[in-house]
Backbone bond lengths (Angstrom), bond angles and torsions (degrees), N, CA, C in turn:
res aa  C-N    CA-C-N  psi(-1)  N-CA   C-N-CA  omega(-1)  CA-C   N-CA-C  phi
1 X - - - 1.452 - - 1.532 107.89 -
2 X 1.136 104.07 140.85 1.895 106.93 -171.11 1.738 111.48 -82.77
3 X 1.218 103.21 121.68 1.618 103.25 -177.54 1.138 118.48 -43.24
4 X 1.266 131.81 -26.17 1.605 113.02 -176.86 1.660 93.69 -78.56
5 X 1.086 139.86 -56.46 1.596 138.85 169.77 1.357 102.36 -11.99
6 X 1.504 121.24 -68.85 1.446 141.19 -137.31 1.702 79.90 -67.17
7 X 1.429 116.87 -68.43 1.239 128.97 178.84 1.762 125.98 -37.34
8 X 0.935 118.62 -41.32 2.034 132.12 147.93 0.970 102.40 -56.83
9 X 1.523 147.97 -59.95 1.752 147.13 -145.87 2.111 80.40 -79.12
10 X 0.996 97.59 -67.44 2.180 108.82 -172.95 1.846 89.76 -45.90
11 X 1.312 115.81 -70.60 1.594 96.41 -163.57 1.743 110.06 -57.30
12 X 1.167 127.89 -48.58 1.433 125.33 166.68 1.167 139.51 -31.60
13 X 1.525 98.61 -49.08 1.386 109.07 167.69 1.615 118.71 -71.65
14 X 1.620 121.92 -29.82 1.154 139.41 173.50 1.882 104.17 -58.31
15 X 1.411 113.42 -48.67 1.275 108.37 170.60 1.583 138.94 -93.20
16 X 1.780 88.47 7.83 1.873 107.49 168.83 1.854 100.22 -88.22
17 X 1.130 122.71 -30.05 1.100 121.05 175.07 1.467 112.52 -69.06
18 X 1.553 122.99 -81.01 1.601 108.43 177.91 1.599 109.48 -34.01
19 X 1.577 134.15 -53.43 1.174 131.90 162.30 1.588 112.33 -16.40
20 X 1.238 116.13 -59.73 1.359 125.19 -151.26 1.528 109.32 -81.77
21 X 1.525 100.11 -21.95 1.698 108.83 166.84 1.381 115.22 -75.35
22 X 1.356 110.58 -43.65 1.560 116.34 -164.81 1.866 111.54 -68.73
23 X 1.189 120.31 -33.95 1.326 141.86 174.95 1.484 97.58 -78.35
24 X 1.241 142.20 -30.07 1.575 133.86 159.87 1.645 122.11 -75.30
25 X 1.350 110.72 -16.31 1.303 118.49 -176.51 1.759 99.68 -100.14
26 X 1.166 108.14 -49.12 1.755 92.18 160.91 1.712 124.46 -94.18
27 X 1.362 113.09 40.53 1.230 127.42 174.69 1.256 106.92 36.56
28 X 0.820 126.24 48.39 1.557 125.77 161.25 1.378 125.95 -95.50
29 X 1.614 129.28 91.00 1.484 133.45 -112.25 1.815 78.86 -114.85
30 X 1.585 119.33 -37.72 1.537 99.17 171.74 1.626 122.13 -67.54
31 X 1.962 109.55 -27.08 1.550 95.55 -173.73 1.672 116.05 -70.25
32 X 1.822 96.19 -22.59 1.633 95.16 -174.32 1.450 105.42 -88.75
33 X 1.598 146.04 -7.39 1.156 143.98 178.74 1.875 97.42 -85.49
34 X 0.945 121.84 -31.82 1.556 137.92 149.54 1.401 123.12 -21.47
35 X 1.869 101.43 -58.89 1.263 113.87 -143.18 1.838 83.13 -99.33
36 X 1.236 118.03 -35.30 1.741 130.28 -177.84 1.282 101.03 -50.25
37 X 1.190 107.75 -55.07 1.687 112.14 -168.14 1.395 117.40 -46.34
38 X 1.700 107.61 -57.54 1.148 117.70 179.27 1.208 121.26 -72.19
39 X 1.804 119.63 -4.38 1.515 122.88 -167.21 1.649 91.98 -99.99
40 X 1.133 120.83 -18.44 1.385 145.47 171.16 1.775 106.18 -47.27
41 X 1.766 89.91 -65.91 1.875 91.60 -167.47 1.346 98.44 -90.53
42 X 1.416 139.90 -12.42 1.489 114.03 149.69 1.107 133.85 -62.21
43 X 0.894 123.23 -32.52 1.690 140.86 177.34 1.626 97.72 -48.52
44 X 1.380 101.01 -74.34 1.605 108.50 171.49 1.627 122.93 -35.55
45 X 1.590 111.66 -57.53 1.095 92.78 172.60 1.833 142.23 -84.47
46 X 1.706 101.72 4.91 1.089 139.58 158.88 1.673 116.86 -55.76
47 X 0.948 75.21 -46.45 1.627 96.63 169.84 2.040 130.22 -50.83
48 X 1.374 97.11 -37.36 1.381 99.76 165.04 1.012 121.28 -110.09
49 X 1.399 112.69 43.04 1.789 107.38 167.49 1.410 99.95 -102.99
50 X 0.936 111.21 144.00 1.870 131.89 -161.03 1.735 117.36 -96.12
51 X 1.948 99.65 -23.10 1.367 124.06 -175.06 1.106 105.91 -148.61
52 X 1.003 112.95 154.95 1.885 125.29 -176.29 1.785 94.08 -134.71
53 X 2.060 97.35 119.07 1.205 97.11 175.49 1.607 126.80 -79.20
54 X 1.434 123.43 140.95 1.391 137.59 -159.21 1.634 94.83 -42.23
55 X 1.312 125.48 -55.38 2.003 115.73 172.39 0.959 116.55 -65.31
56 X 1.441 133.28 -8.92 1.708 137.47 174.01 1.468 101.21 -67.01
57 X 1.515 123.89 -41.60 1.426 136.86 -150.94 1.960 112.09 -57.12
58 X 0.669 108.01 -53.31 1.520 131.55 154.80 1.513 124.17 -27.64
59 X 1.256 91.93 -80.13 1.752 109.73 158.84 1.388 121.46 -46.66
60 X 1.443 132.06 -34.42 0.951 153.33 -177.25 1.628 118.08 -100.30
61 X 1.607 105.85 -23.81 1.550 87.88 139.64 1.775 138.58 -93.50
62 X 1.436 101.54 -0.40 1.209 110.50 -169.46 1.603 97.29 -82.40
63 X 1.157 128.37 -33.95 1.750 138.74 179.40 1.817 112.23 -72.71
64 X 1.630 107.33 -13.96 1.028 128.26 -167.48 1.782 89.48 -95.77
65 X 1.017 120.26 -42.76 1.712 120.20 -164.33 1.182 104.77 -88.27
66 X 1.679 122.19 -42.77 1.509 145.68 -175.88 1.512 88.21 -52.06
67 X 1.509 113.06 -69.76 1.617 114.97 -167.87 1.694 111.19 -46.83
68 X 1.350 117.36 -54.41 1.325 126.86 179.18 1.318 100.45 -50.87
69 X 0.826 138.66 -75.14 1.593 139.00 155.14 1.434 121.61 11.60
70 X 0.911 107.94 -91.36 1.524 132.34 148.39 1.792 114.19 -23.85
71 X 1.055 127.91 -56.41 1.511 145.76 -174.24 1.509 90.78 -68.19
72 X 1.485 124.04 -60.30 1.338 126.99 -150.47 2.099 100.22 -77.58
73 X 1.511 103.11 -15.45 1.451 100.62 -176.00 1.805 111.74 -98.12
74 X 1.740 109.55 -35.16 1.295 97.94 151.06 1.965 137.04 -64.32
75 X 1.151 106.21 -16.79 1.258 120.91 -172.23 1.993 97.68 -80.98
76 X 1.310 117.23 -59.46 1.068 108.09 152.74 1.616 144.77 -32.92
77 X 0.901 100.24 -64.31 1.706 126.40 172.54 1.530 86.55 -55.64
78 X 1.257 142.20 -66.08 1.692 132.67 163.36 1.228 120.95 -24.76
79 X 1.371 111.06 -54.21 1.330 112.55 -167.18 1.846 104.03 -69.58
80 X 1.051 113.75 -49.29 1.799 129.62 178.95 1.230 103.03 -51.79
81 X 0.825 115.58 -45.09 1.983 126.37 172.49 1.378 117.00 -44.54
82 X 1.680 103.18 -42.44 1.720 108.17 -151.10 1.530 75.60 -93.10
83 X 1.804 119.24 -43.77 1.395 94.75 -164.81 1.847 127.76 -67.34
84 X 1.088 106.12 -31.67 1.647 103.81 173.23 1.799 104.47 -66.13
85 X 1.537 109.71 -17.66 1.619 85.03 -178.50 1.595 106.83 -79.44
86 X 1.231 126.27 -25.76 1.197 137.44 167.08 1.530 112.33 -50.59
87 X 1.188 105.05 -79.51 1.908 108.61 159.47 1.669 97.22 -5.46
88 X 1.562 96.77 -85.50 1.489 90.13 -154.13 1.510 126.05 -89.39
89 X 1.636 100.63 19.65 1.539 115.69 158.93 1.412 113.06 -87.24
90 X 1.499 141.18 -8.69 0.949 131.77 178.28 1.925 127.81 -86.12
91 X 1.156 113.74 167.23 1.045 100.83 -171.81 1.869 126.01 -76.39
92 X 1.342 96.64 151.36 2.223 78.15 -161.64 1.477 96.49 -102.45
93 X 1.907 117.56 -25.16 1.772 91.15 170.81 1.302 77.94 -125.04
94 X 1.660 113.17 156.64 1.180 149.43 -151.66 1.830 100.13 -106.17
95 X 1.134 106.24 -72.72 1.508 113.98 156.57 1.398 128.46 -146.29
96 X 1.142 106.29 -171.15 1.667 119.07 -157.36 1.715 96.03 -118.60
97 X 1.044 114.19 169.77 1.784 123.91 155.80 1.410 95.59 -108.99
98 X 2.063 85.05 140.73 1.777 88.77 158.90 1.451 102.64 -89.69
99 X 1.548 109.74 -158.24 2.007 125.75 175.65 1.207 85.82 -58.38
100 X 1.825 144.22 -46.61 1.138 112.78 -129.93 1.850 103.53 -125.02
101 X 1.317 97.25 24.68 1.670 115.62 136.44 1.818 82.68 107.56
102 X 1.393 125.72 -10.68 1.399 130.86 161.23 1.217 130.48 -20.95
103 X 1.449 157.74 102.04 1.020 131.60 139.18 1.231 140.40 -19.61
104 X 1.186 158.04 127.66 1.752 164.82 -134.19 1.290 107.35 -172.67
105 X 1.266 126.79 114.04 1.697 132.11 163.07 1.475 87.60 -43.18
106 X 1.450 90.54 152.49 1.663 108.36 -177.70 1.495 109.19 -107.90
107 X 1.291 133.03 170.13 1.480 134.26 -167.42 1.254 101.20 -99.66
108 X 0.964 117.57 8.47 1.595 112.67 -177.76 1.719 108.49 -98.81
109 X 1.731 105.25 132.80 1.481 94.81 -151.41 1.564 97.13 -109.20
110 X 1.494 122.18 21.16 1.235 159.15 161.55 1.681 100.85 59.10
111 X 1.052 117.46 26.92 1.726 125.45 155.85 1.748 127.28 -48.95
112 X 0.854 107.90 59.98 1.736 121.79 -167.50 1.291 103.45 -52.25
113 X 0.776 117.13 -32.92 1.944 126.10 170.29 1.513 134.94 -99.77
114 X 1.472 105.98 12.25 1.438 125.77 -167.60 1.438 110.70 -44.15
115 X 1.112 103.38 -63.20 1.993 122.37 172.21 1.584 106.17 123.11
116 X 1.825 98.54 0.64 1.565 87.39 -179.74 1.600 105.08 -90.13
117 X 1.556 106.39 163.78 0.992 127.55 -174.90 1.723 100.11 -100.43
């Protein structure tokens, strides 16, 4: 593949990535399923270059940090996810009293999002 090529496929992909953040931060799930696709077939054709020219190197770490970037804000946004589902998987009363002034686990299986009515 001819270095100036290699060099268009690296800046593109460098600006499908910030792309690919900015469309996740305003949830816009078609521009960033958009932006994947195409970060998809660069990658691929990124893929058969055999050498990376010495001014490419640079560029290619900046797409390297950009990406991490990116990884470290979906991976987050995961983690925030699991924790409110947890939140509201847990139980909300703990127990009940019986008549005879007892504590009793309560029937409530504290599913805040169950879907039952």
């Amino acid at each position: 593949m001819p270095t100036e090529k290699t060099h268009d496929y690296l800046a593109r992909l460098l600006d499908v990535i910030i792309q690919e953040r900015e469309c996740a931060k305003k949830l816009d799930m078609n521009g960033m399923l958009k932006a994947m696709g195409e970060k998809e077939e660069l990658v691929q054709y990124l893929a058969l270059v055999q050498a990376l020219d010495e001014k490419d190197r640079t560029l290619a770490a900046k797409i390297r940090n950009e990406n991490r970037r990116n990884a470290f804000l979906f991976k987050s946004t995961l983690g925030w996810i699991k924790e409110i589902m947890e939140f509201f998987g847990k139980r909300t009363v703990t127990s009940t009293y019986s008549a005879g002034a007892y504590t009793v686990p309560s029937q409530i299986h504290g599913r805040l999002l169950s879907g039952k009515v």
